[in-house]
LUMKEDREN-986990 format. One record per residue (C-alpha): x, y, z; residue number from 1. Coordinates in steps of 0.2 Angstrom, whole numbers, plus 2048, in hexadecimal, padded with zeros to 3 digits. Each point is the difference from the previous one (the first is absolute). Layout:
N
+-----+-----+-----+-----+
:  px :  py :  pz :  nr :
+-----+-----+-----+-----+
:   X :   Y :   Z : NUM :
...
+-----+-----+-----+-----+
END
This chain:
493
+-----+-----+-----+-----+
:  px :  py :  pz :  nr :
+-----+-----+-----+-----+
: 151 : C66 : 941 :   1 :
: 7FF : 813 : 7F9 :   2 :
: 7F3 : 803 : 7F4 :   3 :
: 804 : 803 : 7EE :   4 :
: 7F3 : 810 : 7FC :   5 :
: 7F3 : 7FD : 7F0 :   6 :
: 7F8 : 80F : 800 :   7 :
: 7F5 : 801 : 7F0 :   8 :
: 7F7 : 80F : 7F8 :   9 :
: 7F3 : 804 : 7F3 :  10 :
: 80C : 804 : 7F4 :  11 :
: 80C : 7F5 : 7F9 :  12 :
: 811 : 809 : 7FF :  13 :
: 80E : 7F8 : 7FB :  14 :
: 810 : 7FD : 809 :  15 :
: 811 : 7FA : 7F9 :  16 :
: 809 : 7F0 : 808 :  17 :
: 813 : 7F9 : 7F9 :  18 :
: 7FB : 7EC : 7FF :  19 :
: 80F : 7F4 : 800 :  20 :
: 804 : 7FC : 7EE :  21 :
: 80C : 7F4 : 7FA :  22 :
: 811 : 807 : 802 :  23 :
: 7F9 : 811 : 807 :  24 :
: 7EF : 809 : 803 :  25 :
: 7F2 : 807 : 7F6 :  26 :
: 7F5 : 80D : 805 :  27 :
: 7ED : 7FE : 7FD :  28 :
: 7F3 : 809 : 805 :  29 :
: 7F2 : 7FA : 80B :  30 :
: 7EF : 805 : 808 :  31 :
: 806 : 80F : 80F :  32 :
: 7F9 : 7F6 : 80E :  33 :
: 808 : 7ED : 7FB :  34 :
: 808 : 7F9 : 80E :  35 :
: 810 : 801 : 800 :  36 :
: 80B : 7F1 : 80A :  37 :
: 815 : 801 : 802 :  38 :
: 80A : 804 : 811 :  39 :
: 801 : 811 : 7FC :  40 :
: 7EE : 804 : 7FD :  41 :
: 7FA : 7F6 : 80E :  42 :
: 80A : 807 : 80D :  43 :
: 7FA : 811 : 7F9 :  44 :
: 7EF : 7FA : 804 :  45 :
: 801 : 7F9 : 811 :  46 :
: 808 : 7F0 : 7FF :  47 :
: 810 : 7FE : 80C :  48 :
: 80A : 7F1 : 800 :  49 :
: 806 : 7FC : 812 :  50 :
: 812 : 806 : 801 :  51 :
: 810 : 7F5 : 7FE :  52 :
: 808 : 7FA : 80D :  53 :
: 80F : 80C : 805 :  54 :
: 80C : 7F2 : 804 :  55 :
: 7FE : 7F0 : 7F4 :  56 :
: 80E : 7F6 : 808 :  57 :
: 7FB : 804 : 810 :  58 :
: 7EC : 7F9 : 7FE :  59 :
: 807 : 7F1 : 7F5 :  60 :
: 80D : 7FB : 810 :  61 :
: 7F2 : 803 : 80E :  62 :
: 7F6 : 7F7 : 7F5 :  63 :
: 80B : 7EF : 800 :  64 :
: 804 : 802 : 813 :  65 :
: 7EB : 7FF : 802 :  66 :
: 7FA : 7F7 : 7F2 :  67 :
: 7EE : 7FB : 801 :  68 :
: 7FB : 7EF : 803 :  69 :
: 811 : 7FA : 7FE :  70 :
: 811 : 7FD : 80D :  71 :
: 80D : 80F : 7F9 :  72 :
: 80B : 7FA : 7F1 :  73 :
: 80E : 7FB : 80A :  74 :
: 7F7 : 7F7 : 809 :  75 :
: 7FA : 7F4 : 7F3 :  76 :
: 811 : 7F9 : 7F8 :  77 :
: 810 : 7F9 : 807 :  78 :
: 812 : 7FC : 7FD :  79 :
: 7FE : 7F5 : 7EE :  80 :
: 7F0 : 808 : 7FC :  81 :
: 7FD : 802 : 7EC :  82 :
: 7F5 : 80F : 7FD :  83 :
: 7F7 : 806 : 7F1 :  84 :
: 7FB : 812 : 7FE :  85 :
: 7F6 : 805 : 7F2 :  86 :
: 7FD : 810 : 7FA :  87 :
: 7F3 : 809 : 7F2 :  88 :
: 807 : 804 : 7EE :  89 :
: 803 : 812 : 7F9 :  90 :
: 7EE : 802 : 7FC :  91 :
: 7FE : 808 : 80F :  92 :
: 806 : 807 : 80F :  93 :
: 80D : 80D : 7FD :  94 :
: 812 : 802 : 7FE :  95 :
: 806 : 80E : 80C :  96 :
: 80B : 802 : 80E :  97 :
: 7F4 : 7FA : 80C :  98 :
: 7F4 : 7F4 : 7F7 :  99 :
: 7F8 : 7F4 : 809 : 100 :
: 80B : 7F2 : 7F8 : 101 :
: 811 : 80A : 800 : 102 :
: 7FB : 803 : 815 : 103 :
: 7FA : 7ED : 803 : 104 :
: 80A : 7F7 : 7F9 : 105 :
: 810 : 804 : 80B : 106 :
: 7F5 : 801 : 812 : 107 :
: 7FB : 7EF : 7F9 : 108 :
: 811 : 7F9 : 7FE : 109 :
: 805 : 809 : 810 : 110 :
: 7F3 : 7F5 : 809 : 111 :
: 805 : 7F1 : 7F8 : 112 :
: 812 : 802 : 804 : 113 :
: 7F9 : 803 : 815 : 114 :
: 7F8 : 7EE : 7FE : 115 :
: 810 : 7F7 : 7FD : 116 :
: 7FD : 7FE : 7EC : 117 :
: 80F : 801 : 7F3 : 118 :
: 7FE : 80C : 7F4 : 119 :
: 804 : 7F2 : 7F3 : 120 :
: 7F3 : 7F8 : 805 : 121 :
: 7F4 : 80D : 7F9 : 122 :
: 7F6 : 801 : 7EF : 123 :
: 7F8 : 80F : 7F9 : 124 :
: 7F4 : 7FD : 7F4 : 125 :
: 7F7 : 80E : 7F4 : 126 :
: 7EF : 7FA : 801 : 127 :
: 7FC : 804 : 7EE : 128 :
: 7F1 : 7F4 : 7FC : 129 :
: 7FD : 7FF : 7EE : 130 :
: 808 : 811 : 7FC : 131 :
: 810 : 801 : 7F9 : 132 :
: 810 : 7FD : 80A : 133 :
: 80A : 80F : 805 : 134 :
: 811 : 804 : 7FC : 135 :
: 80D : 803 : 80E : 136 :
: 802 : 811 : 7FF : 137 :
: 7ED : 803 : 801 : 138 :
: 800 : 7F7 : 810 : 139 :
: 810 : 808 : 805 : 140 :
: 7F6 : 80F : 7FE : 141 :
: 7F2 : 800 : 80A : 142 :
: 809 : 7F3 : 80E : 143 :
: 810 : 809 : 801 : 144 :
: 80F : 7FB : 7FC : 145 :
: 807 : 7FF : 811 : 146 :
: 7F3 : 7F3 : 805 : 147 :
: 805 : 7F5 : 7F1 : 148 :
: 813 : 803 : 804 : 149 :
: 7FB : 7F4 : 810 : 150 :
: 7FB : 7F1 : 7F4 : 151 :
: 80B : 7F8 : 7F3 : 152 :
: 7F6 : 801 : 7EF : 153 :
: 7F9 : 7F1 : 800 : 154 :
: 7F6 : 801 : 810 : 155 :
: 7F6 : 80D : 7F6 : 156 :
: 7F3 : 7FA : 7F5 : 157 :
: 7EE : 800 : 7F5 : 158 :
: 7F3 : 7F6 : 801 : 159 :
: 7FF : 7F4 : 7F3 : 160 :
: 7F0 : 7F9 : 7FF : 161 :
: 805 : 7F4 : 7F2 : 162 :
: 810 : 7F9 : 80A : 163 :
: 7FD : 7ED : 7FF : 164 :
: 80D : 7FE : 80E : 165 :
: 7FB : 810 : 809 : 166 :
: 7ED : 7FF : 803 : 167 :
: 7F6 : 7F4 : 80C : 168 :
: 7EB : 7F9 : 7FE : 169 :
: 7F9 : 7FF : 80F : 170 :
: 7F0 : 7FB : 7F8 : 171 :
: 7F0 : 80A : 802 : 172 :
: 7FA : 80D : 80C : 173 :
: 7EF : 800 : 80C : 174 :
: 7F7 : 809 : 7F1 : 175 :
: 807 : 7F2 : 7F4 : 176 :
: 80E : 80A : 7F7 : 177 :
: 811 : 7FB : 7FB : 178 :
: 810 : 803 : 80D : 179 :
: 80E : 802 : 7F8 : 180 :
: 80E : 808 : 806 : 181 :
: 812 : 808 : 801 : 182 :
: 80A : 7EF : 808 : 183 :
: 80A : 80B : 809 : 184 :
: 7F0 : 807 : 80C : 185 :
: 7FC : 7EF : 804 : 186 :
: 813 : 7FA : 805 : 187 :
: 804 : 80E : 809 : 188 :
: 7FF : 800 : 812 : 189 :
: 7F8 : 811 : 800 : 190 :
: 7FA : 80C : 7F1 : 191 :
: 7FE : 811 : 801 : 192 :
: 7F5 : 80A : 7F6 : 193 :
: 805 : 814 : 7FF : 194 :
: 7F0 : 807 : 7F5 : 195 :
: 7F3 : 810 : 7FD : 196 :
: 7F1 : 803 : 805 : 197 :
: 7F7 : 80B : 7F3 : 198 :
: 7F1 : 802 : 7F7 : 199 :
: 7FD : 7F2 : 7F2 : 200 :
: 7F2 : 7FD : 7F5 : 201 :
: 807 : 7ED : 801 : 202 :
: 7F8 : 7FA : 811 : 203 :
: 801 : 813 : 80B : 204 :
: 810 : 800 : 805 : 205 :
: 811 : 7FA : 7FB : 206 :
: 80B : 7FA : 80E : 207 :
: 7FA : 7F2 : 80C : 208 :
: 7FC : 7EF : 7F8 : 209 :
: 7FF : 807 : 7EE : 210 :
: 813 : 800 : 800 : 211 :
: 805 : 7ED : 802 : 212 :
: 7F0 : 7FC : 7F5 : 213 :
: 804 : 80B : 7F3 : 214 :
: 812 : 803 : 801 : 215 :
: 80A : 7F0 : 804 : 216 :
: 7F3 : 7F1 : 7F8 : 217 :
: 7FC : 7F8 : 7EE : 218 :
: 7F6 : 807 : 7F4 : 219 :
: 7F3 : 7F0 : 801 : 220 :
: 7FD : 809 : 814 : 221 :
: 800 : 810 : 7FA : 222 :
: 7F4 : 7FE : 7F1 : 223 :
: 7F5 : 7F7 : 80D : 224 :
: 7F9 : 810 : 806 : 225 :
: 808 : 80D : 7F1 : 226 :
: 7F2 : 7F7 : 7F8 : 227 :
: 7EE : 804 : 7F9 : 228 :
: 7F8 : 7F6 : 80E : 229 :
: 807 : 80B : 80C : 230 :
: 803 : 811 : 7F8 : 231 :
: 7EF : 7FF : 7F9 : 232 :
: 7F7 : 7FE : 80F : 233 :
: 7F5 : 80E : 808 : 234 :
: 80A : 803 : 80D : 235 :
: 810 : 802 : 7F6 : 236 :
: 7FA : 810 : 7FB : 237 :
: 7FF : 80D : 806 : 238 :
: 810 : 7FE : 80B : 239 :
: 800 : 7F7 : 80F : 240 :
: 808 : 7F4 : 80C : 241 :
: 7F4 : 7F7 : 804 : 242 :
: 7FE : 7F5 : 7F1 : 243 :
: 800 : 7ED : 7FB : 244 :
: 812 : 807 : 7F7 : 245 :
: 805 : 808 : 80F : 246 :
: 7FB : 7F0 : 80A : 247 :
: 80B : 7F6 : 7F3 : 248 :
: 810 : 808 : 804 : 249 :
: 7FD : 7FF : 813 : 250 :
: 7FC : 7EC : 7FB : 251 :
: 80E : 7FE : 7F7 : 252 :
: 80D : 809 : 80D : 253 :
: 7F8 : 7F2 : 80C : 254 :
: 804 : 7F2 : 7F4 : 255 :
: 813 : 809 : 800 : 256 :
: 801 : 802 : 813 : 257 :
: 7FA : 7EF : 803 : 258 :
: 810 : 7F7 : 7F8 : 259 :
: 80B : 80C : 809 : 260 :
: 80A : 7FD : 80F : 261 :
: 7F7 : 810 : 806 : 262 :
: 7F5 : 80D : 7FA : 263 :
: 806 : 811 : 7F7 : 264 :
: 807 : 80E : 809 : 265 :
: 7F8 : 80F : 7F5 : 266 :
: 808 : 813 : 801 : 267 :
: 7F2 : 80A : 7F9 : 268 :
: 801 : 812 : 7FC : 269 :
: 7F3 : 80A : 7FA : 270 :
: 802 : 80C : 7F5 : 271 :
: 7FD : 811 : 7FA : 272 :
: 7FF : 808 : 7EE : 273 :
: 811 : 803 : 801 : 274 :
: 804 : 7EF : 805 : 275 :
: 806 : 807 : 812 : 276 :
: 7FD : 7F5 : 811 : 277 :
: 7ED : 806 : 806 : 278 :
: 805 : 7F0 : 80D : 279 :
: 807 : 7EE : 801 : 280 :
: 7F9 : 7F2 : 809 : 281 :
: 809 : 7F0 : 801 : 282 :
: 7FB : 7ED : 805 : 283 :
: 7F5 : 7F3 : 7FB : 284 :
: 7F6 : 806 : 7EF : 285 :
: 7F0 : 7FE : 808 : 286 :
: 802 : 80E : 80E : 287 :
: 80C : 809 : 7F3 : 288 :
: 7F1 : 803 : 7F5 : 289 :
: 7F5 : 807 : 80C : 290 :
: 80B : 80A : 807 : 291 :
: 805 : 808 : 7ED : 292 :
: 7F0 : 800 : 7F7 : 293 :
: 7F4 : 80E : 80B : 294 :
: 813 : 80C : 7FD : 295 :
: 802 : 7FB : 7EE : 296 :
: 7EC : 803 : 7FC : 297 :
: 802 : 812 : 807 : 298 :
: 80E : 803 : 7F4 : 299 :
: 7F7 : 7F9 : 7F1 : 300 :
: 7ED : 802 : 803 : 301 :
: 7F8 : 80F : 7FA : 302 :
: 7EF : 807 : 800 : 303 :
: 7F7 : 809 : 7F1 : 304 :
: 7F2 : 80B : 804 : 305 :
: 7F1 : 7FF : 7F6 : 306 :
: 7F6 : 7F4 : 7F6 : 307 :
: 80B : 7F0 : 7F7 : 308 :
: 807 : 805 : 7F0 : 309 :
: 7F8 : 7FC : 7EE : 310 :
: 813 : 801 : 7F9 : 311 :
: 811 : 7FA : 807 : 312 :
: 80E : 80A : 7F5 : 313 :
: 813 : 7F9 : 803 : 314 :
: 810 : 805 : 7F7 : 315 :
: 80D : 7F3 : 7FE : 316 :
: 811 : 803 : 7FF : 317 :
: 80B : 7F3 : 7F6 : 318 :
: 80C : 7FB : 80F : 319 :
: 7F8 : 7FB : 812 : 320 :
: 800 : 7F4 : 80B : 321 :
: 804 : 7EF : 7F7 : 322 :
: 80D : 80A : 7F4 : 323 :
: 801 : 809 : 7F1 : 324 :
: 7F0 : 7FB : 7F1 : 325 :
: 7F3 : 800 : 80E : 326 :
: 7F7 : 80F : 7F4 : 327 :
: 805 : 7FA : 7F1 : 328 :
: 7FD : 7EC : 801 : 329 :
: 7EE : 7FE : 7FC : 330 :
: 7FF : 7F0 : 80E : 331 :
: 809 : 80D : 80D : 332 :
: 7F5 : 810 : 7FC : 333 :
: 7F0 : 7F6 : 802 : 334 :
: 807 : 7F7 : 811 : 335 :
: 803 : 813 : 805 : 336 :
: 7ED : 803 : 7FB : 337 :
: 7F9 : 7F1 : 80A : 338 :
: 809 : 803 : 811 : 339 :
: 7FC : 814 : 7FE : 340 :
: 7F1 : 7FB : 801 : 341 :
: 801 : 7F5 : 80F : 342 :
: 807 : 80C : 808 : 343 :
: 7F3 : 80D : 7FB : 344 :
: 7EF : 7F4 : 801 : 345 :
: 7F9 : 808 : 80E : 346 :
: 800 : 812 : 7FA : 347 :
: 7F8 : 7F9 : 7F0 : 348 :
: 7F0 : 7FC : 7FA : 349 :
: 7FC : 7EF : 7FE : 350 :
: 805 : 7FC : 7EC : 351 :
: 80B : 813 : 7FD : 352 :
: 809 : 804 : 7F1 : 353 :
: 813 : 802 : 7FF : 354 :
: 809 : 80B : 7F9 : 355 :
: 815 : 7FD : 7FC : 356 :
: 80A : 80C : 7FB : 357 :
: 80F : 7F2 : 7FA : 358 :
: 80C : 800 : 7F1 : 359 :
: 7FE : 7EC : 7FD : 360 :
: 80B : 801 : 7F1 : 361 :
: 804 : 7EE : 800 : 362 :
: 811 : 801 : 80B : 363 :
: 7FF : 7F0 : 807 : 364 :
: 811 : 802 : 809 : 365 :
: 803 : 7ED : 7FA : 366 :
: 810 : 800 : 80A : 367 :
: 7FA : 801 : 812 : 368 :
: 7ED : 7F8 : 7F9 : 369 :
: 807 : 7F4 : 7F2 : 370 :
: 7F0 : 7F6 : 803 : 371 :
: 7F3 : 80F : 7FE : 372 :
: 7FF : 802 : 7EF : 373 :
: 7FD : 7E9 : 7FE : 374 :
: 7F2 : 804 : 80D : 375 :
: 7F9 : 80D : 7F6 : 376 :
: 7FD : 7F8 : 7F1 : 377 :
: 7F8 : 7F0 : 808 : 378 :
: 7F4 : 80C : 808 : 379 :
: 7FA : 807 : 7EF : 380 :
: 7FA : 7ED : 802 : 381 :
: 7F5 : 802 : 80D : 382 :
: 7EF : 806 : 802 : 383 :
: 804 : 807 : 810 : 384 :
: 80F : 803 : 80C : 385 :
: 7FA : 7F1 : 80B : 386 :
: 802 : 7F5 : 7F2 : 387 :
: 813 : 801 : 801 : 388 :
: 800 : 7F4 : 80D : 389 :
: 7FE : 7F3 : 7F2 : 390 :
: 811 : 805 : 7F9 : 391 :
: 80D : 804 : 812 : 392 :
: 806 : 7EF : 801 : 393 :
: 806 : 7FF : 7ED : 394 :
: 809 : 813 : 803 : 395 :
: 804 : 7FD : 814 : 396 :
: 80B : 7F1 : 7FC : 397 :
: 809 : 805 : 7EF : 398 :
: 810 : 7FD : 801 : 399 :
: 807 : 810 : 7F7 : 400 :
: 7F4 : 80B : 80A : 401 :
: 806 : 7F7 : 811 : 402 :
: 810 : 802 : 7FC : 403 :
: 800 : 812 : 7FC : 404 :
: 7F8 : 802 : 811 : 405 :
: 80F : 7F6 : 80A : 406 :
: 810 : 807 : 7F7 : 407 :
: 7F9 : 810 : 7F4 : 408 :
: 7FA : 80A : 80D : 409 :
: 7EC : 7FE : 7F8 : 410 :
: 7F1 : 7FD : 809 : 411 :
: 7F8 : 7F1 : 801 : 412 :
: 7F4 : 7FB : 7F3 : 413 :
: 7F0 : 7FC : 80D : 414 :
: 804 : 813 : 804 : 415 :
: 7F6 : 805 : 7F0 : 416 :
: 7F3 : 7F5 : 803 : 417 :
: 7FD : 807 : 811 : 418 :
: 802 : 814 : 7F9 : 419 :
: 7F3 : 7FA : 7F2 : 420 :
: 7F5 : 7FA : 80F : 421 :
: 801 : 811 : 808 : 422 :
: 7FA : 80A : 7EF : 423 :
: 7F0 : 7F4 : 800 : 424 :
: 7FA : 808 : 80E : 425 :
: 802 : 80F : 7F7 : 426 :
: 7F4 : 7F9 : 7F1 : 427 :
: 7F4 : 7F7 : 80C : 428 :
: 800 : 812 : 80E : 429 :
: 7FC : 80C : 7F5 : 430 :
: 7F6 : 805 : 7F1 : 431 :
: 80B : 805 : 7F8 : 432 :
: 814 : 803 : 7FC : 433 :
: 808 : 80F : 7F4 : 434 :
: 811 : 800 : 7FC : 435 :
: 802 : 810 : 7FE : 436 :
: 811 : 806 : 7F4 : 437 :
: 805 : 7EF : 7FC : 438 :
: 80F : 7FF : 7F2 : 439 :
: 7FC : 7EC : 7FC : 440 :
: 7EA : 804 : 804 : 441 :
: 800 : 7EF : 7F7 : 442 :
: 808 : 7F9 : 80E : 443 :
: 7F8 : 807 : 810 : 444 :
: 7ED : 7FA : 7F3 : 445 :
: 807 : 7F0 : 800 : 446 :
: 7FE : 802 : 815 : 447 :
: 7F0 : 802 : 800 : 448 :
: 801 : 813 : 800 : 449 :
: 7FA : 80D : 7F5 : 450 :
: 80C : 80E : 7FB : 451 :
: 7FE : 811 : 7FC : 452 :
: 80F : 80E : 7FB : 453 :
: 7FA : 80C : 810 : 454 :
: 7FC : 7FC : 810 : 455 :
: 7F4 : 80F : 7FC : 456 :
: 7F8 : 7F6 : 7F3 : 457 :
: 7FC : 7F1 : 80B : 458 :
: 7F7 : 80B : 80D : 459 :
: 7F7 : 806 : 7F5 : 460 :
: 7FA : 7EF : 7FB : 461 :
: 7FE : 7FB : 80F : 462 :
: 7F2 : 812 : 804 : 463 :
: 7F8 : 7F9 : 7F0 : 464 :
: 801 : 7EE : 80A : 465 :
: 7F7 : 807 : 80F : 466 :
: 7F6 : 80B : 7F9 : 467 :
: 805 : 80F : 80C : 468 :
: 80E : 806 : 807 : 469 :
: 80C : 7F3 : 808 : 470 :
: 808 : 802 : 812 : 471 :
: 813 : 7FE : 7FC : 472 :
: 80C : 7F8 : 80C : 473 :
: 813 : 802 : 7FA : 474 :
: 810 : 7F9 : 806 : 475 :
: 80B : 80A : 7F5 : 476 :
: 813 : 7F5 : 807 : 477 :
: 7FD : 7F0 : 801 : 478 :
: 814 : 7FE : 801 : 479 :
: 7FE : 809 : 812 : 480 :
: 7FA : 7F5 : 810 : 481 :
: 7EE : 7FB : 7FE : 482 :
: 7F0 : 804 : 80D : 483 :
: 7F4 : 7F4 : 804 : 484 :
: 7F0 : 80A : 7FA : 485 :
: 7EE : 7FF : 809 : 486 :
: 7F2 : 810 : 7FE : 487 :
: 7F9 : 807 : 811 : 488 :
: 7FC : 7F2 : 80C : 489 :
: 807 : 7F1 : 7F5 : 490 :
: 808 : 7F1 : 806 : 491 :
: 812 : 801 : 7FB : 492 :
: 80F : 7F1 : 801 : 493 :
+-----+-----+-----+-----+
END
């Protein structure tokens, strides 16, 4: 990890900083030695993430002829053999010419073809989760349509976690939490998970068991640990893998592998903030994930010299990560806030204010989140975020919502509940949250934040809050690759 430089001074100059805004930026100015966190400026200040891998194809084939803790891919399926191959949604992960799904995929059919299986007898599943389903030509897009030419069209598929016909309860895990899970894993002779390991503020890192738990089960299992018991816990935040949620997945994956003819085969790469190949491990998920997370923590943890900050400033743009609304659905912009502030705890004082520069105009993008705007109103209801636990079953099993989620390309309704889960942690983390440049203030309020015109403004509250001069930590883009943040000597994930 390269240090990210705080230097301060006696006199508080100013300096000015383009925050992510809605649909675009807004500049604001900012005390002259605020912390300043994004690719660019940490690379400026010493931070250098280990470099690609010049040859993706070629470390993702040595990697299936060597897997770890496994027999090679051919080696695990015959003539007759059905195998399932799941694979993460458009969320992440890239679409150029050589991203990691666009290059596994063919070396994985490749292998299969060696072992004596038909390519007929092959399933590929988008391991969507709760998100919504993706349309062919997005996973044209970031597969390749050459890979897809080798399937007929119907041996390409999402998960649909509310197919009555299609999903599977295997009962509970060791920790006590519902298994339920994509039929096809457990009928296969052999599934195959092709995922990323990055930085995530949901249990470290993605990749590894987080996929089959997340991506390819019911929401009943996934709200097991997407859940206040878990999220809330004190070591849920900051970040980390080592966690009572982290230990859920891994439980969960168990439950999976143990009604399976024989344990996943995982193809892992970690990723860089361009989405490039840093490396790829391949095998059982346990020796994947050791083998991926010390690479994927170099890339994503950061160190910030100095004291923890007073003041944690974000900017957040309308259209990241889930889709389009994430700055202007209240629900999203305050799930933004909370896992910013997972991601940030350790470079933090204990209780710090937030500041977000967010347009929350009351876009709630009811097409791809037709339940969001339900979910909202039934937590004006509550007294606290938590408290919506009282109301998921009513929302998660509606009929209209469900159905949106299956055939109208929408998220799931529990996927509110689990993003309002998330923005608790920013009430309960911090002392305080502005909303700063708001369209509908009325809206992010009803959050639980307070709002100002200015992110200026709200600084200046929050000097008058402190009674001195606050130490500002900034992370102007929160649409570019996150960092796992720590100061001098801090633990990170």
């Amino acid at each position: 990890m390269g240090p990210v430089h705080n230097k301060r001074t006696h006199e508080r100059k100013r300096m000015r900083l383009a925050l992510e805004h809605g649909d675009g930026h807004v500049e604001v100015e900012l005390p002259d030695d605020t912390t300043v966190v994004s690719p660019s400026y940490a690379a400026r200040a010493g931070h250098r993430e280990p470099e690609p891998l010049p040859d993706p194809v070629a470390a993702t084939r040595a990697a299936l002829a060597d897997p770890l803790g496994s027999a090679p891919l051919r080696e695990l399926v015959g003539r007759g053999s059905s195998v399932t191959v799941a694979f993460p949604d458009r969320v992440k992960g890239g679409a150029h010419d050589t991203a990691h799904r666009k290059v596994a995929l063919p070396l994985v059919l490749d292998e299969l073809e060696a072992g004596g299986v038909d390519l007929r007898d092959v399933r590929l599943v988008c391991a969507i989760g709760l998100h919504r389903k993706n349309h062919r030509d997005e996973i044209e897009g970031y597969l390749g349509a050459e890979t897809l030419a080798r399937l007929r069209p119907e041996q390409v598929v999402n998960h649909d976690a509310e197919d009555p016909d299609g999903m599977v309860d295997l009962g509970s895990s060791a920790l006590g939490d519902p298994v339920q899970v994509n039929r096809a894993v457990v009928d296969s002779d052999l599934t195959v998970l092709v995922g990323h390991a990055a930085g995530n503020p949901y249990g470290g890192f993605s990749g590894g068991y987080k996929m089959p738990a997340t991506g390819l089960t019911s929401w009943r299992s996934i709200a097991s640990h997407h859940a206040p018991r878990s999220l809330y816990r004190d070591d849920f935040v900051p970040v980390s893998a080592r966690s009572r949620f982290r230990d859920q997945l891994r439980s969960i994956g168990e439950g999976i592998e143990a009604a399976m003819p024989q344990p996943f085969f995982s193809i892992d790469a970690v990723l860089d903030s361009g989405s490039r190949q840093l490396g790829v491990s391949a095998g059982r998920i346990p020796d994947v994930e050791q083998a991926t997370w010390p690479l994927a923590g170099r890339r994503t943890d950061l160190e910030v010299v100095g004291e923890p900050a007073d003041v944690l400033v974000v900017g957040i743009p309308r259209n990241f990560h889930y889709g389009p609304g994430m700055g202007s659905n209240p629900i999203l912009m305050m799930q933004a806030v909370g896992a910013s502030l997972v991601r940030a705890k350790r470079a933090l004082v204990e209780r710090p204010i937030v500041i977000a520069a967010a347009v929350c105009d009351g876009w709630f993008n009811d097409d791809e989140f037709p339940p969001y705007r339900a979910a909202f109103e039934l937590l004006q209801t509550c007294q606290h975020p938590a408290d919506m636990v009282d109301h998921q079953e009513l929302l998660a099993t509606d009929p209209v919502w469900v159905e949106k989620y299956r055939h109208g390309y929408g998220y799931h309704p529990f996927h509110a509940f689990s993003m309002v889960y998330v923005g608790g942690i920013a009430r309960d983390r911090s002392s305080a949250v502005y909303v700063a440049g708001a369209k509908r203030p009325d809206l992010a309020r009803a959050m639980g934040a307070r709002t100002t015109a200015t992110v200026e403004e709200a600084l200046r509250e929050a000097t008058a809050t402190l009674g001195r001069a606050p130490r500002v930590l900034a992370v102007p883009e929160l649409s570019k690759p996150a960092f796992h943040l720590a100061t001098a000597g801090g633990r990170t994930a």
